[in-house]
C-alpha positions as CSV (number, residue, x, y, z in Angstrom):
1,X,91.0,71.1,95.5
2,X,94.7,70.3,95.1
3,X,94.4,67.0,95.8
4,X,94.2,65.5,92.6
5,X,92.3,68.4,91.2
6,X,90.1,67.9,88.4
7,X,91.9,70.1,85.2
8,X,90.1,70.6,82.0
9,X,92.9,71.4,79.6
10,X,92.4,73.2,76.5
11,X,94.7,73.8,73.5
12,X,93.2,76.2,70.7
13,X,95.6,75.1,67.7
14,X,94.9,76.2,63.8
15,X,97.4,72.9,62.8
16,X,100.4,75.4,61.5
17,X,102.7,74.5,64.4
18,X,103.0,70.7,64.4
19,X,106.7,70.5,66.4
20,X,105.6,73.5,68.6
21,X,101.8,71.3,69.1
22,X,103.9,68.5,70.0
23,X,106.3,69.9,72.1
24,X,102.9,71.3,74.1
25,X,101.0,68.7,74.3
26,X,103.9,66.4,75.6
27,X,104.9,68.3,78.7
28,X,101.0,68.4,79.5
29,X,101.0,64.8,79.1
30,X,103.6,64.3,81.5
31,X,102.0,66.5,84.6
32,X,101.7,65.1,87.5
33,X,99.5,65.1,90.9
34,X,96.3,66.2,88.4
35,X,93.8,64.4,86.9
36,X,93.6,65.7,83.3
37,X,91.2,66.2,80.5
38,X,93.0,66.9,77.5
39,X,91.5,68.6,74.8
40,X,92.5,70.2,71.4
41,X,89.8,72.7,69.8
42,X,91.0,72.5,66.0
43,X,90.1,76.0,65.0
44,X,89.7,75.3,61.2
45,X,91.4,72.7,61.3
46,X,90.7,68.5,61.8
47,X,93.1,67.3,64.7
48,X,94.9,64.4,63.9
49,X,97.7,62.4,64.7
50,X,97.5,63.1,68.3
51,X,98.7,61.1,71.2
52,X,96.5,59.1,73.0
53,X,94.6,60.1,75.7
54,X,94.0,64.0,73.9
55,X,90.3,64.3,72.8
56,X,89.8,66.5,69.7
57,X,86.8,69.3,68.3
58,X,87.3,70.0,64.7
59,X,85.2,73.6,64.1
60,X,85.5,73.8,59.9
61,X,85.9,77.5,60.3
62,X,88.1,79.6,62.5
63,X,86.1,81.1,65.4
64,X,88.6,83.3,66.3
65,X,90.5,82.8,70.0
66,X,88.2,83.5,72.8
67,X,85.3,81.5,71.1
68,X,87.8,78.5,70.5
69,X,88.6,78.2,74.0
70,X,84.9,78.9,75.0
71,X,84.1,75.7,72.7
72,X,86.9,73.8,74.7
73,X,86.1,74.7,78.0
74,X,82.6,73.4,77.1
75,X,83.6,70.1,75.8
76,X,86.6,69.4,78.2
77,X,85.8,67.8,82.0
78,X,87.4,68.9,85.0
79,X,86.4,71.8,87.9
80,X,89.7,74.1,86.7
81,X,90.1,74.9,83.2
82,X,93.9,75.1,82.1
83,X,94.2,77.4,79.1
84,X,97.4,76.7,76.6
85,X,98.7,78.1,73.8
86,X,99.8,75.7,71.5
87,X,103.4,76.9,70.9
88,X,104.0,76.9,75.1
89,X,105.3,74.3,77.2
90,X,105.5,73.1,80.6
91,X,109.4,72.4,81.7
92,X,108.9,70.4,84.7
93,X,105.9,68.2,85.3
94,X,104.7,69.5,88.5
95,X,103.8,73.1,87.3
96,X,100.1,72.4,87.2
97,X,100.4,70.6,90.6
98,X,101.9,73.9,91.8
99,X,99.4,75.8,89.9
100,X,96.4,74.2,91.0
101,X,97.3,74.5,94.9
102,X,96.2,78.2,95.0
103,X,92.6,77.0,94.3
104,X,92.5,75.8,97.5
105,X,91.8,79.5,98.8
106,X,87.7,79.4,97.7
107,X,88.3,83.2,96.9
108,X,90.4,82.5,93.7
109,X,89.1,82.2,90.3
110,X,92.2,82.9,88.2
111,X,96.1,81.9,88.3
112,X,98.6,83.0,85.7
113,X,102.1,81.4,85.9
114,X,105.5,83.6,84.4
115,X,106.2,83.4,81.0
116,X,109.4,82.6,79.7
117,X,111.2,82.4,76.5
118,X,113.0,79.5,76.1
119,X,115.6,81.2,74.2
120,X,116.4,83.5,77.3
121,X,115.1,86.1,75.2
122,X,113.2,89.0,77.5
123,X,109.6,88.8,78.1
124,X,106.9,91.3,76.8
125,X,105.3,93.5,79.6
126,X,102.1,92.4,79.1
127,X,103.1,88.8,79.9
128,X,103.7,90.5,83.6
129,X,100.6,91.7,85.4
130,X,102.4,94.6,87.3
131,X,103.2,97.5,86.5
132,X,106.8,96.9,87.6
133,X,108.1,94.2,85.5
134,X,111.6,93.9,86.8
135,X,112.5,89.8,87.9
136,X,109.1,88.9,86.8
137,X,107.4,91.0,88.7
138,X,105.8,90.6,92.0
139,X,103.4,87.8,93.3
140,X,99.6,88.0,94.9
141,X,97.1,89.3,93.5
142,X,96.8,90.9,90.4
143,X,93.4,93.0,88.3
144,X,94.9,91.9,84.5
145,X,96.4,88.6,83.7
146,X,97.8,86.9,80.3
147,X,95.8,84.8,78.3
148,X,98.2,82.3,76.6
149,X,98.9,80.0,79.5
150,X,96.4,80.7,82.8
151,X,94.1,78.4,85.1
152,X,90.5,79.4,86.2
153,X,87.8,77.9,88.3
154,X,85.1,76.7,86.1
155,X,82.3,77.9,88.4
156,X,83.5,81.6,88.3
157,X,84.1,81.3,84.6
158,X,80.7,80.1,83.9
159,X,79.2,82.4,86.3
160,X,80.9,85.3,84.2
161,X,80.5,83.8,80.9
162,X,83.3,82.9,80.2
163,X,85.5,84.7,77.2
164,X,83.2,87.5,75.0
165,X,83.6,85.4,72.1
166,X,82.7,87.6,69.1
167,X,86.1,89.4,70.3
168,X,87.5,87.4,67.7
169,X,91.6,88.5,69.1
170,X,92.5,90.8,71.3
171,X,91.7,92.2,74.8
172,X,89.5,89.1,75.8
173,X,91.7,88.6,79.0
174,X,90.7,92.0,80.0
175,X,86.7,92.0,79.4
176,X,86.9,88.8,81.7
177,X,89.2,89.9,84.4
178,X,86.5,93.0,84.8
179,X,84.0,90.8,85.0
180,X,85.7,88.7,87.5
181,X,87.1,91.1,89.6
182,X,83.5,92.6,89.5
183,X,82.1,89.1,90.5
184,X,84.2,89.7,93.7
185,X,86.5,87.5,92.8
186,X,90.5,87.5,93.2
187,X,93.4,86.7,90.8
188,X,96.7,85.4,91.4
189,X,99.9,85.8,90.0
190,X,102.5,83.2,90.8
191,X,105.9,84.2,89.5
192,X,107.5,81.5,90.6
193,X,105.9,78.8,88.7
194,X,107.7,79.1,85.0
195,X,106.1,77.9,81.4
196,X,107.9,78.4,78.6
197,X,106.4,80.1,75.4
198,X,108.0,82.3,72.3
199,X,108.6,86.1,72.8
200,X,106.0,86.9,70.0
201,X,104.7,90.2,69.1
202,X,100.7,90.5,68.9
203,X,101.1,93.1,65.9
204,X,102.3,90.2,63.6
205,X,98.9,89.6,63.2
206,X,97.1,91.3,60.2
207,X,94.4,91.9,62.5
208,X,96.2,93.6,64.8
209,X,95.5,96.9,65.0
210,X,91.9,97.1,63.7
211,X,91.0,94.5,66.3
212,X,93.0,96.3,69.0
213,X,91.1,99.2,68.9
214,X,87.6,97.8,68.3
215,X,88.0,95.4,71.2
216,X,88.7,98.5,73.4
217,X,86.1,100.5,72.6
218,X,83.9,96.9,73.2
219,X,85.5,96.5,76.6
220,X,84.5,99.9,77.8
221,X,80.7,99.7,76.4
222,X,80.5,96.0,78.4
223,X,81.9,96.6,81.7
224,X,82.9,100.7,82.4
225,X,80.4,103.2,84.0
226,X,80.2,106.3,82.3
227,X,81.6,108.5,82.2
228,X,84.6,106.1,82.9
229,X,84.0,104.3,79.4
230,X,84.6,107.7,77.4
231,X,87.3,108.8,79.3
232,X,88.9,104.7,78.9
233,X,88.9,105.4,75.2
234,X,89.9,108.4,75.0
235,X,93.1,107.7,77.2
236,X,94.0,104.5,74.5
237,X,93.5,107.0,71.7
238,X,96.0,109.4,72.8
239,X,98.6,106.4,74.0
240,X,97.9,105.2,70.5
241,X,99.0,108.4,68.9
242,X,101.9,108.5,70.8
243,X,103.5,104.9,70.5
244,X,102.1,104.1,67.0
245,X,104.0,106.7,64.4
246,X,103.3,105.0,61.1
247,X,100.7,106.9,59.4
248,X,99.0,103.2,57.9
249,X,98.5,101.6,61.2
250,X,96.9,104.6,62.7
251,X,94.3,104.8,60.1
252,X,93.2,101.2,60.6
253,X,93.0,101.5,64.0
254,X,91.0,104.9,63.8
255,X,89.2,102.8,61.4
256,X,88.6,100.0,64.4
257,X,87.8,102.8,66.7
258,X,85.0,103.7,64.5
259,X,84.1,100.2,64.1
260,X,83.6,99.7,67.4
261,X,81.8,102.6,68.7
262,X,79.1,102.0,65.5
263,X,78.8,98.0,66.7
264,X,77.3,96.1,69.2
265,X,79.7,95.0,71.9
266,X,77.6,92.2,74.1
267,X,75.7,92.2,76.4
268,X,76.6,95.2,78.8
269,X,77.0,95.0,82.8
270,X,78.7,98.1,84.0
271,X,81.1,97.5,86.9
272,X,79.9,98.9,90.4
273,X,82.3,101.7,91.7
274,X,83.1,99.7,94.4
275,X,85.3,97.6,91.7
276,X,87.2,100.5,89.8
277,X,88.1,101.7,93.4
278,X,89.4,98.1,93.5
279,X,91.2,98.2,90.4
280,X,92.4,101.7,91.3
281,X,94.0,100.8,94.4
282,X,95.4,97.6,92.6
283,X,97.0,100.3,90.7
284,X,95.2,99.6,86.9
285,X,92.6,102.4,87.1
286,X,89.5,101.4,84.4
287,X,91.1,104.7,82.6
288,X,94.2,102.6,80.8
């Protein structure tokens, strides 16, 4: 596999970042030891003005996240599919090399490299898939993983189907690390292969909090065995009350809670119990 792996390479981009786009697609220009597929899924918005080699999909509408990258893993060829924010970068050009390597274990479907700021400011927990975040945390294998800059193995992605793309933002990383980890497959964290990307907050989106806790309540309907999914939401209610004060944002994300209990979440495929001992062990019980 790592010998000139085949790496489909998809950049969801809504064209407001145009140095930061650059920047991106540069360094993933410049990787070596991978043959590359480069696409940029224009998520209401017409690519242009690319370098040459980057194939583009222009969707007139935004689709949302998980459905943009589900529309450019679909279009873009290669056996791995590189997902990549638009605003991160790759700081040496053998990181996908490095990457790609761990795929030659047939029982991986998912690496996540460390993300760094570039500004040396610190990096969000949830970039870190351990508990213990402390230099970067740990490396092996992991039960969560970030979204913004990870490689999977197309086969197990497929398999899975790939992101839940009516998700829209939000918690899409964790409805398919269930499912994977359910599939019987393993992820890999590999903290000592570095990408850069901004130390954002998620809640600067308007979206945030309506989406965070309808997306919850979706996860738990999809993948959790009852009584597991009541007891899920329940737990992320009560966190919620304790780390969000502001009486605003808690009434629209009691307002997403609602939303998503009343909804359809997908299609729904209960882990077996076999998995949440799994994840429990892995220490992320399917209760937080």
């Amino acid at each position: 596999m790592s010998a000139r792996a085949s790496v489909a390479a998809v950049v969801l981009s809504m064209g407001n970042r145009p140095a930061e786009l650059a920047r991106a697609l540069e360094s993933l220009l410049d990787q070596q030891g991978v043959e590359l597929d480069v696409v940029v899924v224009g998520n209401g918005w017409d690519p242009v003005d690319l370098p040459d080699g980057v194939r583009t999909v222009h969707l007139p509408e935004n689709v949302g996240i998980p459905e943009g990258r589900n529309v450019g893993a679909a279009h873009a060829r290669g056996d791995l599919v590189f997902f990549y924010d638009d605003d991160a970068a790759l700081p040496t050009p053998d990181v996908l090399h490095r990457l790609v390597t761990t795929f030659d274990d047939p029982s991986v479907a998912l690496v996540q490299p460390r993300g760094v700021d570039p500004t040396g400011l610190p990096s969000p927990r949830r970039w870190v898939p351990r508990l213990r975040t402390g230099d970067g945390g740990r490396d092996g294998d992991v039960v969560v993983f970030w979204e913004a800059v990870c490689v999977v193995r197309r086969s197990a992605f497929d398999a899975v189907g790939g992101w839940p793309g009516h998700f829209w933002y939000g918690h899409e990383g964790i409805d398919l690390a269930f499912r994977l980890v359910d599939a019987g497959w393993r992820l890999v964290y590999r903290p000592d292969v570095e990408v850069n990307h901004p130390a954002t907050q998620p809640s600067r989106h308007a979206v945030f909090y309506r989406m965070n806790a309808r997306n919850r309540v979706w996860v738990a309907k999809r993948n959790l065995p009852h009584p597991l999914s009541f007891l899920y939401v329940a737990t992320w209610a009560a966190i919620t009350v304790v780390r969000v004060r502001e009486p605003r944002r808690l009434s629209t994300w009691f307002r997403g809670l609602a939303e998503g209990i009343r909804s359809d979440a997908g299609e729904r495929r209960p882990m077996s119990w076999h998995t949440v001992a799994r994840l429990t062990r892995a220490g992320r019980p399917p209760i937080v």
